[in-house]
C-alpha positions in Angstrom: 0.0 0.0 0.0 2.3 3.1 -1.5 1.8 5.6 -3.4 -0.3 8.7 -3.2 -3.1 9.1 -0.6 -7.1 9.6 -1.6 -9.7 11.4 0.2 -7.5 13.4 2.7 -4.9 10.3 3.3 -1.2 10.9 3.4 0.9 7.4 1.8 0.7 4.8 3.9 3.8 2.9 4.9 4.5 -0.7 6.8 5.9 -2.0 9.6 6.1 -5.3 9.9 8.0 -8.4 11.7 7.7 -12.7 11.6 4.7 -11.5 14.0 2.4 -9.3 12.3 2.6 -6.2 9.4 -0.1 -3.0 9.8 0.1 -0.3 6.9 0.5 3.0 8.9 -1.5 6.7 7.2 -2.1 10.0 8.1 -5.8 10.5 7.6 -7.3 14.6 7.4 -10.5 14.3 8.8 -13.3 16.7 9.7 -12.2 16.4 13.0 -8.6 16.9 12.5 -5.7 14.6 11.5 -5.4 10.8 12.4 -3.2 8.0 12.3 -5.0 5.2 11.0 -3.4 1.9 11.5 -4.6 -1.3 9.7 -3.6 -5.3 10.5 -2.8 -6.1 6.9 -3.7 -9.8 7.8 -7.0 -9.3 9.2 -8.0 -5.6 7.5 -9.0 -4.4 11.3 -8.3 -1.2 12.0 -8.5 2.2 14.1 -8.1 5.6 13.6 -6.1 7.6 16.7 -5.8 11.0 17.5 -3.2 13.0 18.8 -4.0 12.8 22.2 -4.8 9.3 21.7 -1.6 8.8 20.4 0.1 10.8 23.3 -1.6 8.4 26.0 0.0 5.1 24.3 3.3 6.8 25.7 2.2 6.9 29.2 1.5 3.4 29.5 4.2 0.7 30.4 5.4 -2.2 28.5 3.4 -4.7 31.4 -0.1 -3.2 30.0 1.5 -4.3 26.0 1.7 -7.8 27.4 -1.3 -8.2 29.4 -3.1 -6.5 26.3 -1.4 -9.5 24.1 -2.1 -12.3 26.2 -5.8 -11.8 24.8 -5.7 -9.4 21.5 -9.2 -9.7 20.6 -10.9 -9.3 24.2 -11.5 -11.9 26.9 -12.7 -15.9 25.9 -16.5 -15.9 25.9 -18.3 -19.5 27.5 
């Protein structure tokens, strides 16, 4: 996913490892600008703000793991 961005969207670029690859864009919305992320493997994705963005950097790298022990929410019974 290169190239030049549509309706408000910078280029995206990717990141990716063995693990997992998300294309990364900067998104001009009403609202502002965003970073939209997107799993390439599953098409999820989410669109953070700046302050959003500020708050991942607050947070410790226990919360990462805990948050990766169950990535898509708790087991339902």
């Amino acid at each position: 996913m290169t190239g030049a961005g549509t309706d408000g969207e910078d280029p995206a670029f990717v990141i990716g490892n063995e693990f997992a690859e998300v294309h990364v864009a900067l998104v001009r919305t009403g609202n502002g600008s965003r970073l939209r992320i997107r799993d390439a493997r599953s098409g999820r994705e989410i669109l953070l703000c700046p302050v959003e963005l500020e708050c991942l950097t607050w947070q410790t790298p226990e919360l990462f793991s805990r948050l990766l022990s169950t990535p898509y929410g708790p087991e339902e019974d």
